[in-house]
N, C-alpha and C positions, 0 to 999 in steps of 0.2 A: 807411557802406559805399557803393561807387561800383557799384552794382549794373544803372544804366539812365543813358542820356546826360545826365539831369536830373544829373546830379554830375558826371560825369567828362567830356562831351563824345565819349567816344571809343567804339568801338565794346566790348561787353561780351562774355565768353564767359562763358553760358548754366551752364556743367557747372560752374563753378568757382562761379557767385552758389548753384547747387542745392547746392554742397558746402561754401558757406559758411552759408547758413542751417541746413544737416542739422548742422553742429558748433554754430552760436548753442544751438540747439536742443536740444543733447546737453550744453550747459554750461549750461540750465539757465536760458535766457530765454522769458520768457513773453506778448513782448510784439512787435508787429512794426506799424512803421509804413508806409504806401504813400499813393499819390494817384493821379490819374488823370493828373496833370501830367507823369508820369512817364514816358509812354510815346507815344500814349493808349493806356491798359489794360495796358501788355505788363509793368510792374511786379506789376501786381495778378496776371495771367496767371502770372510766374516764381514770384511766392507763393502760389497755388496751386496750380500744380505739384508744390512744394518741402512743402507741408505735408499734401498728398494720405496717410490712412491717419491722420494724426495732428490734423488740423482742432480736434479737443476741448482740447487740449495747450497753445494760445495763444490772444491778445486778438488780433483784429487789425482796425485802424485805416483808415480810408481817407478820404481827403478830397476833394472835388471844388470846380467852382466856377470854375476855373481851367483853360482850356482849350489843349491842342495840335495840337489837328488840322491837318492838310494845306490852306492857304487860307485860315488863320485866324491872326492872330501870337500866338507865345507868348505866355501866360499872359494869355490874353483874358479877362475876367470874363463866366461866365454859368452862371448860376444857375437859367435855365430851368427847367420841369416836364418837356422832353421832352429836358434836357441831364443831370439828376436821373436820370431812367426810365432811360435811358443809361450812366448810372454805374452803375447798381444792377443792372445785366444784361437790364435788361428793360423 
C-alpha cells in the first residue's frame, strides 16, 4: 500500500490511507507494518491516527536505523542511542 512517499514518490491523501487501514482492519488484519524511513515519523503518525480506539486489535511493527531527515540523504545508517530515543517518541 502507497500510503507515504517511501512507495509512491507522490504526494498521499491522508483521508483515503485512514479509510484504507479502517477497511484492512474491518477484514480482519491483525498486523501493520511502518518505519521511520517512511516519513520521518508521519507513517507511524497516519497509523496512529488510524488505529486511535482500537490500538489492542493489532501487532504493530516499526523499524528504524535508517534515516530521512532534511540534511541528511536518504536512507543514511544510524543506529544511535539518541537516533533510537527518537524513534521511540522520546
Amino acid at each position: 500500500m502507497g500510503m507515504s512517499h517511501g512507495y509512491t514518490g507522490a504526494a498521499t491523501d491522508e483521508a483515503e490511507s485512514l479509510r484504507t487501514i479502517d477497511r484492512a482492519l474491518g477484514l480482519g488484519v491483525t498486523y501493520i507494518d511502518t518505519a521511520e524511513i517512511y516519513g520521518p515519523y508521519t507513517n507511524e503518525e497516519l497509523v496512529g491516527r488510524a488505529l486511535k480506539g482500537r490500538r489492542d486489535q493489532v501487532v504493530v511493527a516499526t523499524k528504524f536505523g535508517l534515516i530521512s531527515h532534511p540534511g541528511v540523504g536518504p536512507g543514511t545508517p544510524d543506529s544511535s542511542p539518541d537516533q533510537r530515543a527518537a524513534g521511540a517518541g522520546g
